[in-house]
N, CA, C and O of each residue as an XYZ file, in Angstrom:
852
protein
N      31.806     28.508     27.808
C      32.826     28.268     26.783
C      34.212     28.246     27.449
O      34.418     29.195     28.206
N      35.059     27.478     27.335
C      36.430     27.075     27.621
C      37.086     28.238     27.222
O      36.687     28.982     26.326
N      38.441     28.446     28.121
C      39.262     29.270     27.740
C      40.082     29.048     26.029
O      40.223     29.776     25.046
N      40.379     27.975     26.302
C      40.789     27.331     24.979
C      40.234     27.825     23.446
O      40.766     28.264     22.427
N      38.575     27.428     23.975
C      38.144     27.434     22.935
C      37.482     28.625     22.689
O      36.637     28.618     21.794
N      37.716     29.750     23.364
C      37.371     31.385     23.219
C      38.920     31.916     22.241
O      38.990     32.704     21.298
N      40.313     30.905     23.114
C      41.169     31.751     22.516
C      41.206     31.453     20.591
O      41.358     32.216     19.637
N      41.067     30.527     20.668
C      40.936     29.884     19.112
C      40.341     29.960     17.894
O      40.736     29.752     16.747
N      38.757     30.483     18.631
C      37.857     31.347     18.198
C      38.300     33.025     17.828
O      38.046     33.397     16.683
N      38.811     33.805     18.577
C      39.727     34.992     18.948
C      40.429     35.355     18.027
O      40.645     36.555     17.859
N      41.178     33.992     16.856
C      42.374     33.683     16.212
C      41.967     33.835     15.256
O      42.333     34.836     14.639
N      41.051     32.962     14.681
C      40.292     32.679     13.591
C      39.852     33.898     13.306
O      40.216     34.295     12.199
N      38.935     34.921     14.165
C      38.116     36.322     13.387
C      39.717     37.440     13.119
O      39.913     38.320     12.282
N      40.754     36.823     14.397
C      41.916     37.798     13.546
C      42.290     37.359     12.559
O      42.523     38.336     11.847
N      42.528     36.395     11.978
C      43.052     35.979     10.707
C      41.801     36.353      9.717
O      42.358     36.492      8.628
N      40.562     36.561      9.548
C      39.902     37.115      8.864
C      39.344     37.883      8.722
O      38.423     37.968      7.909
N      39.891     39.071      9.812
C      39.108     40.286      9.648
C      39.278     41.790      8.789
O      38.764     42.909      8.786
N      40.528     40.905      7.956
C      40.752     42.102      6.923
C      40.394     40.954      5.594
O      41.049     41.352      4.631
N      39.832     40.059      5.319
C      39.346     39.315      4.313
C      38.111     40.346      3.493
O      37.455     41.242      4.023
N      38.072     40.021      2.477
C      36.932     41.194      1.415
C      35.340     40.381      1.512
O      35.132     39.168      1.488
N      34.783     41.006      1.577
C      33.220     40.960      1.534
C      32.942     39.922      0.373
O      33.119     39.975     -0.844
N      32.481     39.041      1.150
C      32.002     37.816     -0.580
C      31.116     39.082     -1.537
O      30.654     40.118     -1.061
N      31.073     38.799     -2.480
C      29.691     39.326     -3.168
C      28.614     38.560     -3.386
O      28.609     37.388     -3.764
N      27.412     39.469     -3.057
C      26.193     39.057     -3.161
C      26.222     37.485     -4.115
O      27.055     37.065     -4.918
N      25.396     37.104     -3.792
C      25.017     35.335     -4.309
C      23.578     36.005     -5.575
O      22.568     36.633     -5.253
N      23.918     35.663     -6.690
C      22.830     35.540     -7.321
C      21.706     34.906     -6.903
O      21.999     34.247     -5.906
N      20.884     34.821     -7.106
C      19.227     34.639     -6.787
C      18.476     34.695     -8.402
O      17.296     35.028     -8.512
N      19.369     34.306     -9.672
C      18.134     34.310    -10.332
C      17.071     33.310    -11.066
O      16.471     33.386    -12.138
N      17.098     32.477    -10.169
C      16.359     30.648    -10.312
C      14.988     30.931    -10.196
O      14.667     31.796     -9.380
N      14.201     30.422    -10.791
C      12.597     30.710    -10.228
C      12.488     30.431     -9.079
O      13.350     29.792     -8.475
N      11.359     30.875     -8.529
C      10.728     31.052     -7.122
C       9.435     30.489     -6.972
O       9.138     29.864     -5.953
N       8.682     30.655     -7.865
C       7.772     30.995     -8.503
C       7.284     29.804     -9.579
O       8.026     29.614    -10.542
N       6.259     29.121     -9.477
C       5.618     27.639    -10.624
C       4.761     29.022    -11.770
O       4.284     30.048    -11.285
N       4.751     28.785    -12.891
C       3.776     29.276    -13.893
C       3.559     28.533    -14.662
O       3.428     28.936    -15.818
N       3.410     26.974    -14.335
C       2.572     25.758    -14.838
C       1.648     25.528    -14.359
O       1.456     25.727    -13.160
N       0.454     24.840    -15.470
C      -0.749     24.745    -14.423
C      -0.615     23.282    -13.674
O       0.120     22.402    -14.123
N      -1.354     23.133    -12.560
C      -1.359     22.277    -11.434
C      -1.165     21.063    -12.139
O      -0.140     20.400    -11.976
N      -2.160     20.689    -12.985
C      -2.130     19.014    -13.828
C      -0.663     18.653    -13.929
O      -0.049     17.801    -13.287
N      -0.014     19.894    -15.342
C       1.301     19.484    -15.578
C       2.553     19.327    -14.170
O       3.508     18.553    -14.241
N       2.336     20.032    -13.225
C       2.844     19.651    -12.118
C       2.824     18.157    -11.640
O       3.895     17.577    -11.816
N       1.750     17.368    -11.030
C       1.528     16.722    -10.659
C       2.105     15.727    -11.623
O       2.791     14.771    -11.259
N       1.781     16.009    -12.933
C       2.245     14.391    -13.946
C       3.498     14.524    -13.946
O       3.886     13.398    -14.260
N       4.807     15.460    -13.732
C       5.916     15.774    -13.620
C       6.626     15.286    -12.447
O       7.749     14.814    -12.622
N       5.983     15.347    -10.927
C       5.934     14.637     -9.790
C       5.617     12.987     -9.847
O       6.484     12.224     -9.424
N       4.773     12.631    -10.203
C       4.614     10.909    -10.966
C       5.347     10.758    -11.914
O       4.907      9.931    -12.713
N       6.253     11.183    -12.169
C       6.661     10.564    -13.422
C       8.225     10.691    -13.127
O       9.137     10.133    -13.738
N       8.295     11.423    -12.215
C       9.800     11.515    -11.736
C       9.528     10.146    -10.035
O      10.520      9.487     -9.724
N       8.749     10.025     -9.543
C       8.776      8.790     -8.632
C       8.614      8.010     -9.013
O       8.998      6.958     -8.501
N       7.777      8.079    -10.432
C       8.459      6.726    -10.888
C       9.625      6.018    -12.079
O       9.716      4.874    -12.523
N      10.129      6.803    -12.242
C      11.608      7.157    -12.378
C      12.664      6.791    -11.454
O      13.824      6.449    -11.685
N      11.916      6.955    -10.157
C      12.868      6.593     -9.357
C      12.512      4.779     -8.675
O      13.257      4.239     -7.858
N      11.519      4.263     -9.125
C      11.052      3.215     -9.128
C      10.103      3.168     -7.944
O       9.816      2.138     -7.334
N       9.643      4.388     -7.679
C       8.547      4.313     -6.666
C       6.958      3.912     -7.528
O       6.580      4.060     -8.690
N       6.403      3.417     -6.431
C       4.814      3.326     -7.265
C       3.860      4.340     -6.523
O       3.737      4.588     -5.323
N       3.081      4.957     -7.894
C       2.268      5.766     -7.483
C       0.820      5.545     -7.838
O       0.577      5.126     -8.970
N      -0.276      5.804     -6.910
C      -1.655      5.730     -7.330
C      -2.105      6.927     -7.145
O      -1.603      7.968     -6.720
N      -3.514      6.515     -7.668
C      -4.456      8.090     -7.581
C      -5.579      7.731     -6.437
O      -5.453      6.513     -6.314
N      -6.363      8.055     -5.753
C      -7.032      7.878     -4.672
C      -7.871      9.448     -4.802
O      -7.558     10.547     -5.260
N      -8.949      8.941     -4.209
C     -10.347     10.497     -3.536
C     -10.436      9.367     -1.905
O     -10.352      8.141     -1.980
N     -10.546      9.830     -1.082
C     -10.976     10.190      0.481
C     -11.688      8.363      0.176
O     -11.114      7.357      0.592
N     -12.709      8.351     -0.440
C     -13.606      7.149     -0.981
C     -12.904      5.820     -0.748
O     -13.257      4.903     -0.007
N     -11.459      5.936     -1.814
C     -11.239      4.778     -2.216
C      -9.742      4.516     -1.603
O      -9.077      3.499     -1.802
N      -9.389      5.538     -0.892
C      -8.326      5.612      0.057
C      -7.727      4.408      1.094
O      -6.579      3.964      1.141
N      -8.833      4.061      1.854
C      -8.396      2.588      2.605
C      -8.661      1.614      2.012
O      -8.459      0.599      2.680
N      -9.272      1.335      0.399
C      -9.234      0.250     -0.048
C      -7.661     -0.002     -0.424
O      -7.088     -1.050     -0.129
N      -7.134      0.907     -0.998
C      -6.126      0.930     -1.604
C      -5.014      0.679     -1.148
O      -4.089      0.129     -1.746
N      -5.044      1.399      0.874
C      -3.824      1.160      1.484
C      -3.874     -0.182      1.545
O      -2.842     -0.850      1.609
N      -5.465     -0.887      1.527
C      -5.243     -2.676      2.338
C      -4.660     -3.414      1.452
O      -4.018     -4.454      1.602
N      -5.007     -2.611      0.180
C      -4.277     -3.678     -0.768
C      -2.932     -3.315     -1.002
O      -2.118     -3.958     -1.665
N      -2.769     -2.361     -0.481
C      -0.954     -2.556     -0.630
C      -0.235     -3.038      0.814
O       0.953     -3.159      1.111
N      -1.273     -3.224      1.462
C      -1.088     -3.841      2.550
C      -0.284     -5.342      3.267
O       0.579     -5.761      4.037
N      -1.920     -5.869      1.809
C      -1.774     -7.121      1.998
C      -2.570     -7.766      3.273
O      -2.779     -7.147      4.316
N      -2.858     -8.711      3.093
C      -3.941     -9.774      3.889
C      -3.075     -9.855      5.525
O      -3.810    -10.413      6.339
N      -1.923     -9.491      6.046
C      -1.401    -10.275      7.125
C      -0.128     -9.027      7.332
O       0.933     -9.212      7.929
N      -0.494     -7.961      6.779
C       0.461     -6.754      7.195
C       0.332     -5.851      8.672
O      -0.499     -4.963      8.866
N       1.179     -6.230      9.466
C       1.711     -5.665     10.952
C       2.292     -4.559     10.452
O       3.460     -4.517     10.065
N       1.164     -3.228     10.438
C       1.911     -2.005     10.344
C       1.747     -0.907     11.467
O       1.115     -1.037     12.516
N       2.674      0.558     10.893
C       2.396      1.508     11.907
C       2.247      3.051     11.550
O       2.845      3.847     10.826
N       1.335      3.081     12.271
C       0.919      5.043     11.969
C       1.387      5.600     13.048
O       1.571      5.163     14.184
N       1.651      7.149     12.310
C       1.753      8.260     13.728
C       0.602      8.724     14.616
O      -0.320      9.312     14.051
N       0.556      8.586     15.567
C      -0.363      9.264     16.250
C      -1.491     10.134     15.857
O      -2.593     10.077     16.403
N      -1.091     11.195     14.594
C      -1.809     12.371     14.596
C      -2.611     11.528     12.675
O      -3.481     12.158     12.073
N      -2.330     10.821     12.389
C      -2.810     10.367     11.208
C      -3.942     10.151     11.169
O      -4.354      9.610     12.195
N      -5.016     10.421     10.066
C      -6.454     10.232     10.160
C      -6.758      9.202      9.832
O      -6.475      8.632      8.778
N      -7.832      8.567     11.346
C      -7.842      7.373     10.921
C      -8.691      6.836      9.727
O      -8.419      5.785      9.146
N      -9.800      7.690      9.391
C     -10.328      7.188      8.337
C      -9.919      6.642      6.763
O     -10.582      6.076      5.894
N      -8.043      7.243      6.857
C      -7.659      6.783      5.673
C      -7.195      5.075      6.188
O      -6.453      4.729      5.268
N      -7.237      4.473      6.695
C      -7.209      3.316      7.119
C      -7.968      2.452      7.152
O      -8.928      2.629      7.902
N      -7.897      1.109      6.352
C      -8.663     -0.261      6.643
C      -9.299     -0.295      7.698
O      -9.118      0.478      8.638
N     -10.262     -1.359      7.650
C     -10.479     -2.239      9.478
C      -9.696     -3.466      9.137
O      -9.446     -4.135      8.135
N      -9.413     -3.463     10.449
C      -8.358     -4.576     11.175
C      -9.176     -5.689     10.435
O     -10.403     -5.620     10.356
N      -8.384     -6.810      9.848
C      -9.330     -8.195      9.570
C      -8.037     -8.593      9.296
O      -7.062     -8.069      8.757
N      -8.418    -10.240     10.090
C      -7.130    -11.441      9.871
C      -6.177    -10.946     10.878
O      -6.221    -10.660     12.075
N      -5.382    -10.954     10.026
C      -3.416    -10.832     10.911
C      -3.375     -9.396     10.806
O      -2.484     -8.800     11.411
N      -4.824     -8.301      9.626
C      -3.490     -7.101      9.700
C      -3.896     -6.729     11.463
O      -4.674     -7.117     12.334
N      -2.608     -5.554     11.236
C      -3.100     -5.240     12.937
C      -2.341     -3.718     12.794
O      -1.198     -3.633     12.346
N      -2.861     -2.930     13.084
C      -2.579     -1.364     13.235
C      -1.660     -1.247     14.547
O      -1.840     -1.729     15.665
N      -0.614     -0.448     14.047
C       0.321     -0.467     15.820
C       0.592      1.988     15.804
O       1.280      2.788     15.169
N      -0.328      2.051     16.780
C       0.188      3.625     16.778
C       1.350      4.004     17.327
O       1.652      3.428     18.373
N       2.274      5.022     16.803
C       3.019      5.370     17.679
C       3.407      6.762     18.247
O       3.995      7.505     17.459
N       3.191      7.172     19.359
C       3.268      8.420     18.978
C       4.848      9.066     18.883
O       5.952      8.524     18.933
N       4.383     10.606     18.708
C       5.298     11.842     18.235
C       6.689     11.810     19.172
O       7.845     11.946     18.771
N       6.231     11.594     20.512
C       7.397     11.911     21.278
C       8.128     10.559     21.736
O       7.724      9.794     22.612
N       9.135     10.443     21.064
C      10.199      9.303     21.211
C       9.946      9.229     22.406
O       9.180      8.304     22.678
N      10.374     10.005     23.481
C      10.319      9.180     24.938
C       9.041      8.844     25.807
O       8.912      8.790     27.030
N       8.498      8.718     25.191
C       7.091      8.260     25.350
C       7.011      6.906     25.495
O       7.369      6.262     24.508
N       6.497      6.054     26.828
C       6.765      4.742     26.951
C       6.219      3.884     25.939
O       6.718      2.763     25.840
N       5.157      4.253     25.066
C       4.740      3.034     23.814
C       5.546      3.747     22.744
O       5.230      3.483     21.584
N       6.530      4.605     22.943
C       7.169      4.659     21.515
C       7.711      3.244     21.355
O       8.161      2.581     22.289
N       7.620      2.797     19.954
C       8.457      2.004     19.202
C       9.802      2.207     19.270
O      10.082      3.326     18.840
N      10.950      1.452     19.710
C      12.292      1.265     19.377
C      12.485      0.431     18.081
O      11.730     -0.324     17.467
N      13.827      0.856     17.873
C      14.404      0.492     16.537
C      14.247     -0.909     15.988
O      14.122     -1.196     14.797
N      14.274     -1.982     17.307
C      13.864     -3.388     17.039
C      12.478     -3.615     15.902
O      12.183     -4.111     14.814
N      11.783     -2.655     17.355
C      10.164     -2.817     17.711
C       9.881     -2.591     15.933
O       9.302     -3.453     15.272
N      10.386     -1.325     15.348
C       9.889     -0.743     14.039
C      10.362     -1.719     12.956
O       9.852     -1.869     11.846
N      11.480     -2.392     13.494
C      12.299     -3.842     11.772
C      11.017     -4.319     11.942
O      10.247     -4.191     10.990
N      10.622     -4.849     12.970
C       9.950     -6.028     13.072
C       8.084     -5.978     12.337
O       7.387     -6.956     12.068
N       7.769     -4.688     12.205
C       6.892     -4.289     11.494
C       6.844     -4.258      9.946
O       7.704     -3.635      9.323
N       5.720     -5.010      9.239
C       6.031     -5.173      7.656
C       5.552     -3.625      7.066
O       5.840     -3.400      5.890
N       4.792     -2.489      7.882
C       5.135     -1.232      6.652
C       4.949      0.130      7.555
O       5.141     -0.055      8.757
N       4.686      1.148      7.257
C       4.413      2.088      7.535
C       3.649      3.056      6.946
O       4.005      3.185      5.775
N       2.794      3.762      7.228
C       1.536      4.968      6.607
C       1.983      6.321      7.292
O       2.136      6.611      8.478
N       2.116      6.947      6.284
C       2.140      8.508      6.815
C       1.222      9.446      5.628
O       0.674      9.156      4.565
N       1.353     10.489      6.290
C       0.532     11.385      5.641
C       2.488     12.403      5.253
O       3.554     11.966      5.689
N       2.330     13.894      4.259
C       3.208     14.128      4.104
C       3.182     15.719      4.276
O       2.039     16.024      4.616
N       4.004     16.862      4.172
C       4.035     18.071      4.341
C       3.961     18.819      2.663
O       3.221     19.779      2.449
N       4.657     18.331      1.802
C       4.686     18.931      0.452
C       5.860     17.819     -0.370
O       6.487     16.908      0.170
N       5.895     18.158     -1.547
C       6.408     17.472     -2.431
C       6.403     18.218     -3.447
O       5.345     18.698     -3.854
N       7.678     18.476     -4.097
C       8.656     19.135     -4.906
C       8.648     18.327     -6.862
O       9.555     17.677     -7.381
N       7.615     18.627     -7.330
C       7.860     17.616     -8.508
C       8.797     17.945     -9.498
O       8.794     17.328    -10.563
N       9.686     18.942     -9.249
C      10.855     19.174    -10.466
C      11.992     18.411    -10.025
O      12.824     18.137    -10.890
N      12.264     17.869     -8.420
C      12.642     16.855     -8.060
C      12.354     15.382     -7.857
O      13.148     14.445     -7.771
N      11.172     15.395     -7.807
C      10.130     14.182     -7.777
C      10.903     14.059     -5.819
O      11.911     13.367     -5.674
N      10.426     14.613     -4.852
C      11.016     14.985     -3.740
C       9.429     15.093     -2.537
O       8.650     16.046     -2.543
N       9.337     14.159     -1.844
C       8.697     14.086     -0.897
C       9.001     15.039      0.660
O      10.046     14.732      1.235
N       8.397     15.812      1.121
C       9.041     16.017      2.342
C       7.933     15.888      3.526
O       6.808     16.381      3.455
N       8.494     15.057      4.752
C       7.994     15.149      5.799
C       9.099     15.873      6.606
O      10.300     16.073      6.420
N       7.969     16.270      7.841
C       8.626     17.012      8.604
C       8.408     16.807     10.170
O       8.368     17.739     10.973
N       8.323     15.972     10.371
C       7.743     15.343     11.949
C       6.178     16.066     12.275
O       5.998     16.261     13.477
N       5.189     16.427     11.491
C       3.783     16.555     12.208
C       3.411     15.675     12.762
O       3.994     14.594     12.687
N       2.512     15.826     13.367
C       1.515     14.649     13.751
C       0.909     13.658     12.824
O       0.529     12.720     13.525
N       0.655     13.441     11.633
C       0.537     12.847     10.628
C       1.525     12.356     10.114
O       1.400     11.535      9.205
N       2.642     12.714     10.540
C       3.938     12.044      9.852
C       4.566     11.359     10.796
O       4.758     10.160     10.593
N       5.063     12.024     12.144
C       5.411     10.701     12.897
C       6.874     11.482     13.361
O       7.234     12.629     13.096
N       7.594     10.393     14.175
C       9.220     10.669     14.261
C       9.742     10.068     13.116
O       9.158      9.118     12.595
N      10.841     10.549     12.643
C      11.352     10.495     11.613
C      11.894      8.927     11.666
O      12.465      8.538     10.647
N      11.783      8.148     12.588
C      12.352      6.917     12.758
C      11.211      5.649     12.050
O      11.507      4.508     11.695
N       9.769      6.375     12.010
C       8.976      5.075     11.493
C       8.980      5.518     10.192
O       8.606      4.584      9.483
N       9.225      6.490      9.546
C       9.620      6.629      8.237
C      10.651      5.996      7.321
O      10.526      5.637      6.151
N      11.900      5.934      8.285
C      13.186      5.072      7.625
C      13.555      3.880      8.151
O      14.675      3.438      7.895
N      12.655      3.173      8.976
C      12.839      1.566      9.519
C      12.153      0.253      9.277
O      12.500     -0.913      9.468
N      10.804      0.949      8.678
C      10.502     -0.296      8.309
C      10.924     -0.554      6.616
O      11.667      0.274      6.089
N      10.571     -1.367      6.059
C      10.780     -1.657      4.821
C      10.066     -1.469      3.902
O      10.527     -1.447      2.761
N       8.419     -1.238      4.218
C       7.734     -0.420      2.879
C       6.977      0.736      3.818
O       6.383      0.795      4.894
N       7.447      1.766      2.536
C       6.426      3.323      3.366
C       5.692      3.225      2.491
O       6.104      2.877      1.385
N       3.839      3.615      2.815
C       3.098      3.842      2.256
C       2.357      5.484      2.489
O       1.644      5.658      3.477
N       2.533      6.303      1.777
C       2.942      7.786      1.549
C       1.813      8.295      1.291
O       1.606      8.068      0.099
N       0.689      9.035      1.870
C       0.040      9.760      1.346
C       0.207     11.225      0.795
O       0.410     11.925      1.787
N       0.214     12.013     -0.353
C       0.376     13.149     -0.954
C      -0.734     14.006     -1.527
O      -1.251     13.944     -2.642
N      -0.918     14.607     -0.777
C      -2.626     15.189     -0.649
C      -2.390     16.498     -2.296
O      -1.580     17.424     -2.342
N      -3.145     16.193     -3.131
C      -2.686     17.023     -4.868
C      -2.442     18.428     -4.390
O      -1.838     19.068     -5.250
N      -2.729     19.173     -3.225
C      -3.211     20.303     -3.148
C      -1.661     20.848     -2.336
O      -1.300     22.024     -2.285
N      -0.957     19.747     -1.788
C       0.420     20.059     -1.410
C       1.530     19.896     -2.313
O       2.679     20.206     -1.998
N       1.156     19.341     -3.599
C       2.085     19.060     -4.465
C       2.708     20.748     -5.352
O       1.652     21.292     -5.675
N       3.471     21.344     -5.648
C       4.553     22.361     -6.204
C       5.412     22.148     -6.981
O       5.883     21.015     -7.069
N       5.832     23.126     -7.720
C       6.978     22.307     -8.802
C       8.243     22.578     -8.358
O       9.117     21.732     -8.542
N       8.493     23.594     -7.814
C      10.184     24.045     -7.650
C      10.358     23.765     -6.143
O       9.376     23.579     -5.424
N      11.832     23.734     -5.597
C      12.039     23.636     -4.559
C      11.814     25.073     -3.515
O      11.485     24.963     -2.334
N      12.015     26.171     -4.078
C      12.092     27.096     -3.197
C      10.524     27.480     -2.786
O      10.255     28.255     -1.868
N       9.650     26.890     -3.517
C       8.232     26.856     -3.228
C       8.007     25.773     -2.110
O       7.252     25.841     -1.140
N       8.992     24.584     -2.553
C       8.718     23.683     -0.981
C       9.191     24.083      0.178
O       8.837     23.762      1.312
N      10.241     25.002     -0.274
C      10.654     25.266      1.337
C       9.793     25.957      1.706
O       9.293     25.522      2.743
N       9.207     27.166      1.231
C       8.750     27.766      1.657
C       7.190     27.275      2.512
O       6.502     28.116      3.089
N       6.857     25.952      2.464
C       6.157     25.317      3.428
C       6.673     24.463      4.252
O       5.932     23.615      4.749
N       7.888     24.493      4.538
C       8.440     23.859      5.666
C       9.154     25.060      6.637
O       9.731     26.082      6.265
N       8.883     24.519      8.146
C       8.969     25.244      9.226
C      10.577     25.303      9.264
O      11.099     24.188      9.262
N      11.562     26.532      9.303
C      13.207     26.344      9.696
C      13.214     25.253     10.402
O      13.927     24.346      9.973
N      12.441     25.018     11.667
C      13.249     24.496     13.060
C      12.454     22.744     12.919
O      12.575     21.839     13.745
N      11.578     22.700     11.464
C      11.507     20.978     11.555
C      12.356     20.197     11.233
O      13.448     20.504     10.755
N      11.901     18.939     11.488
C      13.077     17.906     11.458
C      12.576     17.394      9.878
O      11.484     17.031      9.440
N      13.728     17.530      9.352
C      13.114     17.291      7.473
C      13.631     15.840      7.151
O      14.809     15.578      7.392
N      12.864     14.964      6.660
C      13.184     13.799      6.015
C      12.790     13.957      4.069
O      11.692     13.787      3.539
N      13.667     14.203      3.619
C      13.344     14.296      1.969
C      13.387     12.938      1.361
O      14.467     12.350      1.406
N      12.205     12.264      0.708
C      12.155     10.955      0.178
C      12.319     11.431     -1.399
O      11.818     12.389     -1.988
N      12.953     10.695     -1.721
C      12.866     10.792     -3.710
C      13.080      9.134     -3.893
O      14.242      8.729     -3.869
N      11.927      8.109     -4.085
C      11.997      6.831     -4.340
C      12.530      6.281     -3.107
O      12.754      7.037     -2.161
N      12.796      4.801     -3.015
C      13.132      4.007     -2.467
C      14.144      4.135     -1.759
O      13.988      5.239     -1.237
N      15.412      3.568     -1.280
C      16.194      3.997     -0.425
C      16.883      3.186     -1.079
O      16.769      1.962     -1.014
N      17.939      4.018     -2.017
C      19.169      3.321     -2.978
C      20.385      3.937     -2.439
O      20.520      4.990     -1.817
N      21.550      2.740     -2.942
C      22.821      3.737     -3.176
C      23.077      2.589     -3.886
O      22.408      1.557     -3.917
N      24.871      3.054     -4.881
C      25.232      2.352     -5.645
C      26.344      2.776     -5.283
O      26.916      2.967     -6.356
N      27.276      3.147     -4.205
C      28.236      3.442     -3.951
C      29.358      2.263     -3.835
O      30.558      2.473     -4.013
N      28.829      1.067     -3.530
C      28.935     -0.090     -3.428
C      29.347     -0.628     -4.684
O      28.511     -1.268     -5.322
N      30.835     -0.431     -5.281
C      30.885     -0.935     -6.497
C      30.319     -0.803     -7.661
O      30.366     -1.627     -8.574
N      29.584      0.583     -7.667
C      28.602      1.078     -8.493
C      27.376      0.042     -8.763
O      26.621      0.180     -9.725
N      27.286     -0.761     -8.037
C      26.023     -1.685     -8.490
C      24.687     -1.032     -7.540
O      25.072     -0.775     -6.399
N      23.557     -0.789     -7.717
C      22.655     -0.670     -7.254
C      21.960     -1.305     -6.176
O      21.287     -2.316     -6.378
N      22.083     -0.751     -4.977
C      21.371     -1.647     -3.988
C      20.209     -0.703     -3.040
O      20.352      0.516     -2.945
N      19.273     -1.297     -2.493
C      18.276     -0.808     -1.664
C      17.765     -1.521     -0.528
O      17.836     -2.714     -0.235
N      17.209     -0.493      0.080
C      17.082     -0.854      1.309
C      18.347     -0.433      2.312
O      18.379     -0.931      3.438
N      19.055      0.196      2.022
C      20.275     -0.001      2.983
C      19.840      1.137      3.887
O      19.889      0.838      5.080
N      19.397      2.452      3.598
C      19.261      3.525      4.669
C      17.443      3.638      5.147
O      16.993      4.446      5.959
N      16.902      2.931      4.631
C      15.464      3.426      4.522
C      14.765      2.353      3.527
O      15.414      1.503      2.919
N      13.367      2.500      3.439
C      12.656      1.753      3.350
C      12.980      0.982      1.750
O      13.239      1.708      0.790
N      12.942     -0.234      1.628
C      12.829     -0.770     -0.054
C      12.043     -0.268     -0.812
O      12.292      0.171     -1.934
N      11.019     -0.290     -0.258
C       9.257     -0.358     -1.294
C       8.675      0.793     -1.129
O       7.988      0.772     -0.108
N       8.638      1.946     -1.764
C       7.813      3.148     -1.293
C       6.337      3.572     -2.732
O       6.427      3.971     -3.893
N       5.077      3.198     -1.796
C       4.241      3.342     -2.282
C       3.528      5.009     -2.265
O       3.053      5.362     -1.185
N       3.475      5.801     -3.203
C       2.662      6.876     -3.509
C       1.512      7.126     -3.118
O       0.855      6.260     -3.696
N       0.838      7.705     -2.546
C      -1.251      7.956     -2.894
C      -1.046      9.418     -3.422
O      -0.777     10.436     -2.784
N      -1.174      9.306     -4.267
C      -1.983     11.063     -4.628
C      -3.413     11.056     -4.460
O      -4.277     10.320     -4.935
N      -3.468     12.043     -3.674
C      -4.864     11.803     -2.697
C      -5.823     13.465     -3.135
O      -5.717     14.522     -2.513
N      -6.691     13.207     -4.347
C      -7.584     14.553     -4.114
C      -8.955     13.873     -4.363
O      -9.993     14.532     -4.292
């Protein structure tokens, strides 16, 4: 640390070290879901699609029929490394599966080009918050670097029923402090822009749902 920036630091705790003790922060928000699971889940669908996301229902069974068809006949997409492949099509025609793995500097990682140029992306997810209608990944192996999540233009999202929760402090409480958090709620809007509504600008247009039990 710089002399500079020790003395400045130095300054700052003297100018506040006769300041008064904040008081305690209330805490009295639930913590705690005492809904049963169903009403959860239809509260989570119904807030993504609210936000104009589309959501399906899927069992293990009918899982890669579903991704191909949101696929499409001639879709160049990409998974993370750690994703199971059985939720996945077989390759037929143009589609074509591109893996990538976890560690950016990894010579087949995908660059930023590499990922536009891909029509979607599949991940698996960590939990999802339905009093927000709030997706969270967190860089696992099933999810990926946070970069094939927000570059291509449609994410196709798996949400396993058994990770789904209603309140937020229940989601955190399955996410690790030190992961890298990407929170999805729908498509990737802003309307800051003259208040008119636009998407696609930070992240993907098209974000497809699986609720997967």
């Amino acid at each position: 640390m710089t002399d500079a920036r020790t003395e400045i630091l130095n300054r700052i705790r003297g100018a506040l070290h006769d300041t008064p003790a904040p008081a305690p922060a209330e805490r009295s928000y639930r913590r705690a879901s005492d809904r049963p699971h169903e009403e959860v889940v239809e509260m989570l669908e119904d807030r993504l699609v609210d936000y104009k996301a589309s959501v399906h229902h899927e069992t293990p069974a009918t899982l890669p029929g579903r991704i191909a068809e949101l696929l499409g006949a001639s879709a160049r997409y990409v998974v993370p490394e750690g994703l199971d492949r059985a939720w996945l099509p077989e390759e037929s025609g143009m589609r074509r599966v591109i893996v990538d793995p976890n560690d950016a500097r990894a010579a087949s990682a995908l660059g930023v080009r590499e990922l536009n140029a891909v029509d979607a992306v599949v991940t698996a997810s960590t939990v999802s918050c339905a009093e927000t209608g709030t997706i969270f990944l967190t860089g696992r192996p099933e999810e990926g670097r946070r970069a094939i999540s927000l570059v291509p233009d449609h994410h196709i999202c798996v949400v396993p029923l058994d990770s789904v929760v209603e309140l937020i402090p229940e989601a955190l409480a399955l996410v690790k402090p030190t992961a890298p958090v990407t929170m999805i709620s729908g498509p990737s809007a802003t309307s800051d822009i003259e208040l008119e509504r636009v998407e696609g600008v930070h992240g993907p247009r098209t974000l497809d749902v699986i609720l997967l039990g």
